[in-house]
Steps between C-alpha positions, in 0.01 A plus 500: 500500500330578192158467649547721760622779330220411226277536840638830639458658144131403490414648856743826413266483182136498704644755760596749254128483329319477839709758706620810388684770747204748423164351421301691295154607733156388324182464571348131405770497230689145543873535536538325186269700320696805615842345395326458163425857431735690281676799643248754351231385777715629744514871625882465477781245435859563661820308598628418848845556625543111389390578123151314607183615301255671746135545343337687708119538578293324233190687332430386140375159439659263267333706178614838643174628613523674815333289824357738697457344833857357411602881480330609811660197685857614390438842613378411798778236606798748364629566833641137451684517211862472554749705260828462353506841394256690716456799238310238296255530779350822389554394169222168537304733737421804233455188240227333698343815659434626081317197455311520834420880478307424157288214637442758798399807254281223328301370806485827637242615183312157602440543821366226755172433365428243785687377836798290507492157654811557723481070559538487107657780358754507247836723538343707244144532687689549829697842331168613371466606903543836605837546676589136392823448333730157391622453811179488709320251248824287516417551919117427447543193267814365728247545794227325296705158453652530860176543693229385241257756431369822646178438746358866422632764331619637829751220507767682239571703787745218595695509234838762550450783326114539585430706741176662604532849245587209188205322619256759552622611115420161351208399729252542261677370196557107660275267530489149685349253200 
């Protein structure tokens, strides 16, 4: 009798740690590294209905620094957050979009100095893209590991989202390496 409660403690234990009621969304970030992070990384922390800790979208790394792509990615998969309180929606939205709106301001004095390689562009190379927000790089990456990548440049016409005025916008900023 022991045993098996010994048993059902230990895989009550390993569920707990592998499945939570709302996984944090990250991009290449193990779910273990995520569970590692302290609550700062996160754009907010609250409390189900059940008491549960939610930490919701992850953007700092494990120092604190802010992960960019990481960023991007939460913005652009926000639609699937789930709330316990939904006025801490807005609340993680304005936090992330302050972050987001200074890398903007910054790569908009850069400039694109040469094409992007739509096959291997980064989250952060993907926003550099006129008319190109979170949510379409989350679409054009998502498309990338579905399908494989692009034949021509023509080809991120298939991915929702992109429709002929987007492409004819960004047609001479992407490039097929």
């Amino acid at each position: 009798m022991t045993k098996m409660i010994l048993k059902v403690f230990v895989i009550c234990i390993l569920f707990s740690m592998f499945f939570k009621p709302y996984p944090a969304c990250s991009l290449g970030w193990s779910d273990f590294a995520v569970r590692s992070l302290p609550d700062s990384s996160f754009a907010l922390v609250e409390y189900d209905k059940n008491g549960i800790k939610v930490r919701h979208l992850p953007y700092r790394d494990k120092n604190s620094h802010i992960d960019m792509d990481q960023l991007i990615y939460c913005l652009g998969t926000f639609a699937n957050e789930t709330w316990a309180d939904p006025k801490n929606e807005e609340t993680a939205r304005k936090h992330l979009g302050e972050h987001y709106m200074r890398f903007k301001l910054k790569q908009r004095k850069e400039g694109i100095t040469e094409p992007v390689d739509i096959n291997e562009a980064s989250l952060k190379d993907l926003v550099r893209l006129p008319n190109i927000g979170p949510v379409t790089a989350v679409k054009i990456c998502k498309y990338r590991e579905t399908h494989g990548s692009f034949d021509n440049v023509e080809g991120v016409k298939k991915v929702e989202g992109i429709g002929s005025t987007i492409f004819a916008g960004i047609r001479y900023y992407i490039k097929i390496h």
